[in-house]
MMTF fields as JSON, N, C-alpha, C and O atoms, coordinates in Angstrom:
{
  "mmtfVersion": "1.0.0",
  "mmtfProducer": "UNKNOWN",
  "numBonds": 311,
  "numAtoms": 312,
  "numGroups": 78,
  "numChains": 1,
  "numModels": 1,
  "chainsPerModel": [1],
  "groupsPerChain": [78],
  "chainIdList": ["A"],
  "bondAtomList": [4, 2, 8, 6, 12, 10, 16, 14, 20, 18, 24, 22, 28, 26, 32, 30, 36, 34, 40, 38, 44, 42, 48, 46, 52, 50, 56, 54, 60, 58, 64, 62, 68, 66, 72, 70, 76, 74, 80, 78, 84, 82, 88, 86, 92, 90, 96, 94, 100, 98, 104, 102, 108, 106, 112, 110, 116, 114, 120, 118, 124, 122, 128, 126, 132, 130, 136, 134, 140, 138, 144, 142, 148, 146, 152, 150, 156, 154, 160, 158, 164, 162, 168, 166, 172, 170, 176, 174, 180, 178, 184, 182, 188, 186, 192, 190, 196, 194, 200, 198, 204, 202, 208, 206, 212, 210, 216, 214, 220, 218, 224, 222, 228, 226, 232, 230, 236, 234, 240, 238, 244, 242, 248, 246, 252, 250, 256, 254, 260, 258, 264, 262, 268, 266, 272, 270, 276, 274, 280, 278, 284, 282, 288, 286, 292, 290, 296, 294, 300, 298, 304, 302, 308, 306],
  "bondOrderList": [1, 1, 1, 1, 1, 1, 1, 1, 1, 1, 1, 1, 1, 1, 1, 1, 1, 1, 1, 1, 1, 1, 1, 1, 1, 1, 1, 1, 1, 1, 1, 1, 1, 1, 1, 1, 1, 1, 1, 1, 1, 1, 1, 1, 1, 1, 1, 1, 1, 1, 1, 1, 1, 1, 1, 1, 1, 1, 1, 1, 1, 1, 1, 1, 1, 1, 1, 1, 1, 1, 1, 1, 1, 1, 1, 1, 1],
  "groupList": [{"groupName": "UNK", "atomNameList": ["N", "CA", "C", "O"], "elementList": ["N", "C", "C", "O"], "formalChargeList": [0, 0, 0, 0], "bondAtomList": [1, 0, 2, 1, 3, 2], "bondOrderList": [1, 1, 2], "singleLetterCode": "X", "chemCompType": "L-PEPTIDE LINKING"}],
  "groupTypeList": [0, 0, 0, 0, 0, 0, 0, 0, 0, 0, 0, 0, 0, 0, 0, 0, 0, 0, 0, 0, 0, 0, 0, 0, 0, 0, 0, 0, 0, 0, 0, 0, 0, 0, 0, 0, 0, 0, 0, 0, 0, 0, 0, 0, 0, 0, 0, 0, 0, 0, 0, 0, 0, 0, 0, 0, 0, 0, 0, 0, 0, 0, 0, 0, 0, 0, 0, 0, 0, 0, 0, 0, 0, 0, 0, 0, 0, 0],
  "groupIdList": [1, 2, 3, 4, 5, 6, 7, 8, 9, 10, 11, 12, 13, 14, 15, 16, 17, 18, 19, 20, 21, 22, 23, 24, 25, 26, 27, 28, 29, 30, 31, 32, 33, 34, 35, 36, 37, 38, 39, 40, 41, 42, 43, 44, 45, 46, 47, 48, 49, 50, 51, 52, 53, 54, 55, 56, 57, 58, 59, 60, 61, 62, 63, 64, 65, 66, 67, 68, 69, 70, 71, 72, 73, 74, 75, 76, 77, 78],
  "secStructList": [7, 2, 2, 2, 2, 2, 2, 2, 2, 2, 2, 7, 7, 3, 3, 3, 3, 3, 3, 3, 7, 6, 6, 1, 7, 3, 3, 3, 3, 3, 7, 3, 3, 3, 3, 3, 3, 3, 3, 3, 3, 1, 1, 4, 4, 4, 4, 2, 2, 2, 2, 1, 1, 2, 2, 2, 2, 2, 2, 2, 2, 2, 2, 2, 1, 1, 3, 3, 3, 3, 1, 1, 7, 1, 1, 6, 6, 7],
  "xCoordList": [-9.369, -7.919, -7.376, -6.371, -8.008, -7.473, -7.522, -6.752, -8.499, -7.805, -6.695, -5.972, -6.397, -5.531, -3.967, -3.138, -3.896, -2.89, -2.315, -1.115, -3.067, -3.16, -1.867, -0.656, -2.545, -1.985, -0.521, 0.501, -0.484, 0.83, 1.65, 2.75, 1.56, 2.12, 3.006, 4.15, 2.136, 3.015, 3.78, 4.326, 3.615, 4.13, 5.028, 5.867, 5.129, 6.548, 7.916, 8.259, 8.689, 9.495, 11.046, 12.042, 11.274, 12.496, 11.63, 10.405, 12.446, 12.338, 11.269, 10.97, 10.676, 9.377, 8.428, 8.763, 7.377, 6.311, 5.206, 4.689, 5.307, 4.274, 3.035, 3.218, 1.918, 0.813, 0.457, 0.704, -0.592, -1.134, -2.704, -3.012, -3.385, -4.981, -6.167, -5.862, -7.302, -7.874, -8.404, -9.121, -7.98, -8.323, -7.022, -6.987, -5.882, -5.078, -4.174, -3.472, -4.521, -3.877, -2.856, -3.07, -1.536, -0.031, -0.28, -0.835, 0.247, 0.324, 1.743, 2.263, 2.335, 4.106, 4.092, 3.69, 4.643, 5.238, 6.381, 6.459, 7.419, 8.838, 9.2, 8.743, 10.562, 11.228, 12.697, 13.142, 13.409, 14.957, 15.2, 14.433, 16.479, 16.705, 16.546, 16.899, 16.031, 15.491, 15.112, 15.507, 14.512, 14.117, 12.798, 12.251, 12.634, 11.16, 10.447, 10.933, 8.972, 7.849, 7.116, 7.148, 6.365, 5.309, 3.909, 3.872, 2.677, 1.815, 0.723, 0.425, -0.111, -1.007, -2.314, -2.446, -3.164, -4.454, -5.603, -5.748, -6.14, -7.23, -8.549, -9.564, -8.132, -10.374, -9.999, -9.016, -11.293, -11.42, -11.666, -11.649, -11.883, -12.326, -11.014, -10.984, -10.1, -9.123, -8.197, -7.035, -8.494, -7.684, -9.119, -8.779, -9.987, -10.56, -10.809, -11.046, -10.749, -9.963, -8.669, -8.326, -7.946, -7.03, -6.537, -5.768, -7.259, -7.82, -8.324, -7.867, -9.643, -10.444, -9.518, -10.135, -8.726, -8.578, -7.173, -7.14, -6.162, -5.018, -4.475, -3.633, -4.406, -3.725, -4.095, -3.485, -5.443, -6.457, -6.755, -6.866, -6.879, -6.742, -5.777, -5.922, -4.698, -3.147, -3.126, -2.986, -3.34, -3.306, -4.62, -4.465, -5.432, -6.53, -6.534, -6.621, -6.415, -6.191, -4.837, -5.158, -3.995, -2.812, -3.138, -3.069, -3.565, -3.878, -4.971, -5.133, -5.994, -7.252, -6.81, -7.265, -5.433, -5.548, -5.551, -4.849, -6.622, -7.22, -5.972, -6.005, -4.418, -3.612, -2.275, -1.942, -1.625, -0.045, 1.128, 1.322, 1.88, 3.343, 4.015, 3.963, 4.61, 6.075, 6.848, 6.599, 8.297, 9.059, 9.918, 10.709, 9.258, 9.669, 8.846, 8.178, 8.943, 8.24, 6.755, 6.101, 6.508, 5.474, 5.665, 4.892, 6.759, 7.546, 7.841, 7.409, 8.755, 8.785, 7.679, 7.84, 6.716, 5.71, 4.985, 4.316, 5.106, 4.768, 5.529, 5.427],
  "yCoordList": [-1.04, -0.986, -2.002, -2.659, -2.129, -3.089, -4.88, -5.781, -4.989, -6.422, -6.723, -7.664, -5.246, -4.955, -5.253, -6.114, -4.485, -3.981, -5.145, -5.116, -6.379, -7.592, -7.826, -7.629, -8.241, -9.028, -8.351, -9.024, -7.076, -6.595, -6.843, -7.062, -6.946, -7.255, -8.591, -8.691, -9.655, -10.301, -11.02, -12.12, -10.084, -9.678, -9.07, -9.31, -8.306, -7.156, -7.554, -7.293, -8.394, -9.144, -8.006, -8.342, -6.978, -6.253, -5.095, -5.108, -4.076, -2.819, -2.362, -2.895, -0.931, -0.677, -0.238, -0.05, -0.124, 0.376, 1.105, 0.66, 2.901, 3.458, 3.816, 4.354, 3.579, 4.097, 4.861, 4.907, 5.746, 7.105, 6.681, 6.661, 6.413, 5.937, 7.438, 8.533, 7.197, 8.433, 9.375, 10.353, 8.988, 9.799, 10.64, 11.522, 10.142, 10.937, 10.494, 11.199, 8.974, 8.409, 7.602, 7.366, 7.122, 6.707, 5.264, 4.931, 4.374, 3.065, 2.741, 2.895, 2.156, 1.628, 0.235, -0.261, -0.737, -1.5, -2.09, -2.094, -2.66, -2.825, -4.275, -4.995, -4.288, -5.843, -5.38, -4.335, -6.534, -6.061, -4.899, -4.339, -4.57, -3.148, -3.232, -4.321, -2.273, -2.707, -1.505, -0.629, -1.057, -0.038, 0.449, -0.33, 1.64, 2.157, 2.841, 3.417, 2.497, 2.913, 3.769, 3.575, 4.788, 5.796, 5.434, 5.853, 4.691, 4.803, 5.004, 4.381, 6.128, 7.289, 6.678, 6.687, 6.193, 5.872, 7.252, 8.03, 7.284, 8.55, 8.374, 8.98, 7.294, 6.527, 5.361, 4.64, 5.528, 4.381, 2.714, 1.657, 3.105, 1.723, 0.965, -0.25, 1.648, 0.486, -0.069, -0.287, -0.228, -1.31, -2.465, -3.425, -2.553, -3.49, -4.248, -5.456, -3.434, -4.055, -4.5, -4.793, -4.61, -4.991, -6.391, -7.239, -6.342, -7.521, -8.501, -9.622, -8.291, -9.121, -9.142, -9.601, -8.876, -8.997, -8.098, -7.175, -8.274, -6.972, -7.235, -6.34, -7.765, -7.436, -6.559, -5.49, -6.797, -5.706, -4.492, -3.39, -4.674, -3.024, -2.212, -0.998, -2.819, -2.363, -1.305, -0.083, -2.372, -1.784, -0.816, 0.059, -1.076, -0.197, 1.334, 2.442, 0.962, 1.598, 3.111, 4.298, 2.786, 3.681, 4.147, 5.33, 3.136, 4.019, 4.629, 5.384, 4.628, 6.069, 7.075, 8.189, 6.731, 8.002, 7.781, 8.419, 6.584, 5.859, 5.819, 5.498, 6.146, 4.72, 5.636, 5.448, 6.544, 7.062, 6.877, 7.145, 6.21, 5.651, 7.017, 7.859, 7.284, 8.398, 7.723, 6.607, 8.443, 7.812, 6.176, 5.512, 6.042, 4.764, 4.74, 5.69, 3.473, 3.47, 2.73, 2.866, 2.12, 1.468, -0.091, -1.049, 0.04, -1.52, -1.92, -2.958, -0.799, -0.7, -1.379, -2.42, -0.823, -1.189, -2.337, -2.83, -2.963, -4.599, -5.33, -6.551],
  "zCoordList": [6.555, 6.596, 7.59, 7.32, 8.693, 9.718, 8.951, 9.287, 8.02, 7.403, 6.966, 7.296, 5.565, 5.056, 5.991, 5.695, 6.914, 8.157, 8.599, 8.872, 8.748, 9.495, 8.022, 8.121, 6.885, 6.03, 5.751, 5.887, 5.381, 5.426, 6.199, 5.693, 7.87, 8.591, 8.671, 9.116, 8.092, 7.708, 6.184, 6.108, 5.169, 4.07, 3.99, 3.122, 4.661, 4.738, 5.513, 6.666, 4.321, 5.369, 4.857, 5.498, 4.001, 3.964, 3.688, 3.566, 3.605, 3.25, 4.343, 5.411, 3.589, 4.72, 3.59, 2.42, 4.034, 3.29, 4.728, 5.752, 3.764, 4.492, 3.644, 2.552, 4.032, 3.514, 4.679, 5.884, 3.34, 4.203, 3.437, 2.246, 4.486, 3.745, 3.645, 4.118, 3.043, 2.32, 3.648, 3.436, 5.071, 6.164, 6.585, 7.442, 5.739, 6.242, 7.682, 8.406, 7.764, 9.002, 8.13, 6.941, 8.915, 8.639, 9.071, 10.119, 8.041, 8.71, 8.262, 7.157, 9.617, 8.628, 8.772, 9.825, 7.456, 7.95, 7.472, 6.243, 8.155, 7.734, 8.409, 9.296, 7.237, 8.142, 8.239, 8.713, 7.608, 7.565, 6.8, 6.017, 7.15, 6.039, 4.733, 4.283, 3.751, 2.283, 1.804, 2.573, 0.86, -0.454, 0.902, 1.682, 0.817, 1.756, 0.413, -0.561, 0.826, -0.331, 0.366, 1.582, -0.063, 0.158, -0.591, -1.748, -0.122, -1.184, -0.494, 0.525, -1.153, -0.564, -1.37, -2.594, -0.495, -0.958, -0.953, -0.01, -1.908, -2.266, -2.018, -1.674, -2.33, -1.883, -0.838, -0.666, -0.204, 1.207, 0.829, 1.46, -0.467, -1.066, -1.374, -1.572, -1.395, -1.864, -1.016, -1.358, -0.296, 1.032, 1.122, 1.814, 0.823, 0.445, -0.659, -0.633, -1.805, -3.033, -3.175, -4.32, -2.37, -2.097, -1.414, -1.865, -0.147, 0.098, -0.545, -0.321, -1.731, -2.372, -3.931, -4.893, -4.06, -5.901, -5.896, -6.709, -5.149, -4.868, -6.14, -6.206, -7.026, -8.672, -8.936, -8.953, -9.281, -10.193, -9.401, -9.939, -8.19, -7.232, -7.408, -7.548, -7.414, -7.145, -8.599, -8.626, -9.875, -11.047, -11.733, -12.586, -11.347, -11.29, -10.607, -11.137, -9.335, -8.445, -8.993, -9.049, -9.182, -10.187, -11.265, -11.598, -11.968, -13.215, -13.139, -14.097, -12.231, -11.956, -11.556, -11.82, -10.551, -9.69, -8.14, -7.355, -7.735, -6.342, -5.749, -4.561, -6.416, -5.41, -6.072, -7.242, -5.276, -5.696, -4.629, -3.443, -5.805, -5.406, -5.145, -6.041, -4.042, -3.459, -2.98, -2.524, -2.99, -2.737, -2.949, -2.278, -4.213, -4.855, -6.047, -6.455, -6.637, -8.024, -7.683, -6.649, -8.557, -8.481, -9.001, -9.002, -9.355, -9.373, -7.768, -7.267, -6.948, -5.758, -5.003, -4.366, -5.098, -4.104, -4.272, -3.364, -5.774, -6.094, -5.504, -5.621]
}
């Protein structure tokens, strides 16, 4: 997650985005005011799929199950 964390950090230039990763720990990150996302990772594996191939994680990841959007859509969080 800490690769992941790095890159968001500087990706997240409006809104906020919180993830909650498969331990159950909170990561936020935000810029200017904007739309806020909730997305709850289920498996530990996918903040590294994410990293290596984040299309196919992102979309993989949702449609298994691995990866749920709250509080926004899942357009949202693209």
């Amino acid at each position: 997650m800490l690769i992941l964390r790095t890159i968001l950090k500087s990706l997240i230039r409006s809104g906020a985005l919180l993830i909650i990763d498969a331990d159950g720990r909170s990561h936020k990150f935000s810029g200017i005011e904007g739309p806020a996302v909730t997305v709850i990772f289920h498996n530990i594996v996918i903040p590294w799929r994410m990293v290596y191939s984040p299309s196919i994680a992102i979309g993989e990841g949702y449609m298994e199950g691995e990866l749920t959007v709250e509080n926004g859509t899942i357009y949202d969080f693209l």
